[in-house]
C-alpha positions, 0 to 999 in steps of 0.5 A: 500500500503506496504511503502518505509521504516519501520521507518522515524526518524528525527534528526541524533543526539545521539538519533536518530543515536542509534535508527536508529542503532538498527533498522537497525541492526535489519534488518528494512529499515529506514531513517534518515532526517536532518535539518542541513547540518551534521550529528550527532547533537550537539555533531557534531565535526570537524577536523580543522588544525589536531584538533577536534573541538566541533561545538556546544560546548564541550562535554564530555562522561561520565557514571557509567553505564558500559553497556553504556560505552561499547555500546558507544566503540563499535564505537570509542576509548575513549582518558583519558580525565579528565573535570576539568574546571576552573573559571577566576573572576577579573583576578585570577584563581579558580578550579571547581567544589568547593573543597579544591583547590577552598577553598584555594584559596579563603579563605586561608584554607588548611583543610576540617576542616577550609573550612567548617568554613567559609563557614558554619559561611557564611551560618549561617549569611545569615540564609536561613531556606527553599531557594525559588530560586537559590541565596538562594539555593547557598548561603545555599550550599556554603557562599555569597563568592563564590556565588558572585564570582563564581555562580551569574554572571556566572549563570545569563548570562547562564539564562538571569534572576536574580538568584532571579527568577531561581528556587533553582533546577538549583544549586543543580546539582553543586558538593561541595567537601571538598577534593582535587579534580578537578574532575567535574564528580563522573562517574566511565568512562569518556573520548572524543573519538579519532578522534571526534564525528562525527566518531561515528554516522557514524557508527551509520548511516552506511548502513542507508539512511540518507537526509541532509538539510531536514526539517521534518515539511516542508514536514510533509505528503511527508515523512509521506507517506514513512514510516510505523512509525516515531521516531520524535526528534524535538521540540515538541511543532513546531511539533503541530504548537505551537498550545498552544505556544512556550516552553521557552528554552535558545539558545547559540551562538558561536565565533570560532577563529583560532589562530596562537600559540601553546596555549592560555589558557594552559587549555580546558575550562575556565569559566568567571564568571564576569557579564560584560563579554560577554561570559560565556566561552572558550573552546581551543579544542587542550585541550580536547586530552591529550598530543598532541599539534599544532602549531595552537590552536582554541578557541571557545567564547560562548554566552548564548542567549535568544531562538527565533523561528528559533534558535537552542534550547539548554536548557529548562527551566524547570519552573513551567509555560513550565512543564505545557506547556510541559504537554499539548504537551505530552498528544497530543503526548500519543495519536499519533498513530506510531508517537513517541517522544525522544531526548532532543527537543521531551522530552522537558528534558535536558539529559547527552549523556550516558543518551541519549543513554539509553532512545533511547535503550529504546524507541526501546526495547518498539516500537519493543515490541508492 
C-alpha cells in the first residue's frame, strides 16, 4: 500500500530543515515532526522588544567553505558580525581567544617576542613531556597563568569534572595567537543573519508539512506507517530504548532577563571564568547586530548542567567509555533498513552549523543515490 509521504524526518533543526529542503525541492512529499513547540532547533531565535534573541544560546555562522556560505544566503542576509568574546576573572577584563591583547594584559608584554617568554619559561617549569588530560594539555599550550585564570574554572563548570579527568582533546580546539587579534574564528565568512534564525528554516520548511509538539518515539509505528523512509535526528541511543544505556552528554540551562537600559555589558558575550560563579556566561543579544541599539537590552545567564533523561542534550562527551557506547548504537543503526541517522543527537558528534549543513547535503546526495 503506496504511503502518505516519501520521507518522515524528525527534528526541524539545521539538519533536518536542509534535508527536508532538498527533498522537497526535489519534488518528494515529506514531513517534518517536532518535539518542541518551534521550529528550527537550537539555533531557534526570537524577536523580543525589536531584538533577536538566541533561545538556546548564541550562535554564530561561520565557514571557509564558500559553497556553504552561499547555500546558507540563499535564505537570509548575513549582518558583519565579528565573535570576539571576552573573559571577566576577579573583576578585570581579558580578550579571547589568547593573543597579544590577552598577553598584555596579563603579563605586561607588548611583543610576540616577550609573550612567548613567559609563557614558554611557564611551560618549561611545569615540564609536561606527553599531557594525559586537559590541565596538562593547557598548561603545555599556554603557562599555569592563564590556565588558572582563564581555562580551569571556566572549563570545569562547562564539564562538571576536574580538568584532571577531561581528556587533553577538549583544549586543543582553543586558538593561541601571538598577534593582535580578537578574532575567535580563522573562517574566511562569518556573520548572524538579519532578522534571526528562525527566518531561515522557514524557508527551509516552506511548502513542507511540518507537526509541532510531536514526539517521534511516542508514536514510533503511527508515523512509521506514513512514510516510505525516515531521516531520524534524535538521540540515538532513546531511539533503541537505551537498550545498552544512556550516552553521557552535558545539558545547559538558561536565565533570560529583560532589562530596562540601553546596555549592560557594552559587549555580546562575556565569559566568567571564576569557579564560584554560577554561570559560565552572558550573552546581551542587542550585541550580536552591529550598530543598532534599544532602549531595552536582554541578557541571557547560562548554566552548564549535568544531562538527565528528559533534558535537552547539548554536548557529548566524547570519552573513551560513550565512543564505545556510541559504537554499539551505530552498528544497530548500519543495519536499519530506510531508517537513517544525522544531526548532532543521531551522530552522537558535536558539529559547527556550516558543518551541519554539509553532512545533511550529504546524507541526501547518498539516500537519493541508492
Amino acid at each position: 500500500m503506496k504511503k502518505n509521504y516519501d520521507y518522515l524526518i524528525v527534528g526541524s533543526g539545521l539538519f533536518g530543515a536542509v534535508a527536508a529542503y532538498e527533498l522537497n525541492k526535489r519534488g518528494y512529499k515529506v514531513l517534518v515532526v517536532e518535539k518542541r513547540p518551534n521550529i528550527a532547533g537550537n539555533i531557534y531565535t526570537e524577536e523580543i522588544e525589536g531584538i533577536q534573541v538566541h533561545k538556546y544560546g548564541p550562535h554564530i555562522f561561520h565557514t571557509s567553505n564558500k559553497e556553504t556560505w552561499d547555500y546558507i544566503n540563499q535564505f537570509a542576509k548575513f549582518n558583519s558580525y565579528i565573535n570576539m568574546p571576552i573573559a571577566y576573572y576577579k573583576g578585570k577584563y581579558y580578550n579571547l581567544p589568547f593573543n597579544m591583547n590577552t598577553f598584555h594584559q596579563i603579563f605586561g608584554v607588548n611583543t610576540a617576542e616577550e609573550a612567548r617568554a613567559c609563557i614558554e619559561k611557564e611551560i618549561k617549569t611545569a615540564d609536561i613531556k606527553e599531557p594525559k588530560n586537559l590541565e596538562e594539555k593547557a598548561i603545555s599550550m599556554v603557562g599555569t597563568t592563564i590556565y588558572e585564570m582563564l581555562i580551569k574554572g571556566y572549563t570545569q563548570k562547562q564539564w562538571g569534572k576536574p580538568c584532571k579527568e577531561l581528556p587533553a582533546s577538549i583544549i586543543s580546539r582553543i586558538p593561541v595567537r601571538y598577534e593582535y587579534n580578537n578574532n575567535y574564528f580563522n573562517d574566511t565568512y562569518q556573520g548572524i543573519p538579519i532578522g534571526g534564525y528562525t527566518q531561515i528554516i522557514e524557508k527551509m520548511l516552506d511548502g513542507v508539512e511540518v507537526r509541532l509538539g510531536v514526539d517521534y518515539l511516542e508514536h514510533k509505528n503511527e508515523l512509521n506507517s506514513l512514510a516510505d523512509s525516515i531521516i531520524y535526528t534524535g538521540e540515538i541511543d532513546r531511539f533503541y530504548d537505551y537498550c545498552y544505556g544512556a550516552l553521557e552528554w552535558r545539558s545547559l540551562r538558561f536565565e533570560e532577563e529583560i532589562i530596562d537600559k540601553s546596555d549592560f555589558q557594552g559587549h555580546a558575550v562575556v565569559n566568567y571564568t571564576e569557579y564560584e560563579v554560577p554561570f559560565t556566561r552572558i550573552a546581551e543579544h542587542q550585541y550580536f547586530e552591529p550598530g543598532v541599539k534599544h532602549q531595552k537590552t536582554i541578557i541571557t545567564k547560562e548554566y552548564s548542567k549535568t544531562w538527565s533523561k528528559g533534558d535537552e542534550a547539548y554536548y557529548p562527551i566524547n570519552n573513551q567509555k560513550n565512543s564505545e557506547l556510541y559504537a554499539k548504537y551505530k552498528e544497530l543503526a548500519d543495519k536499519e533498513n530506510g531508517v537513517f541517522f544525522g544531526g548532532r543527537l543521531g551522530t552522537y558528534s558535536y558539529y559547527n552549523m556550516d558543518v551541519v549543513i554539509e553532512k545533511a547535503l550529504q546524507l541526501v546526495k547518498s539516500i537519493l543515490a541508492k
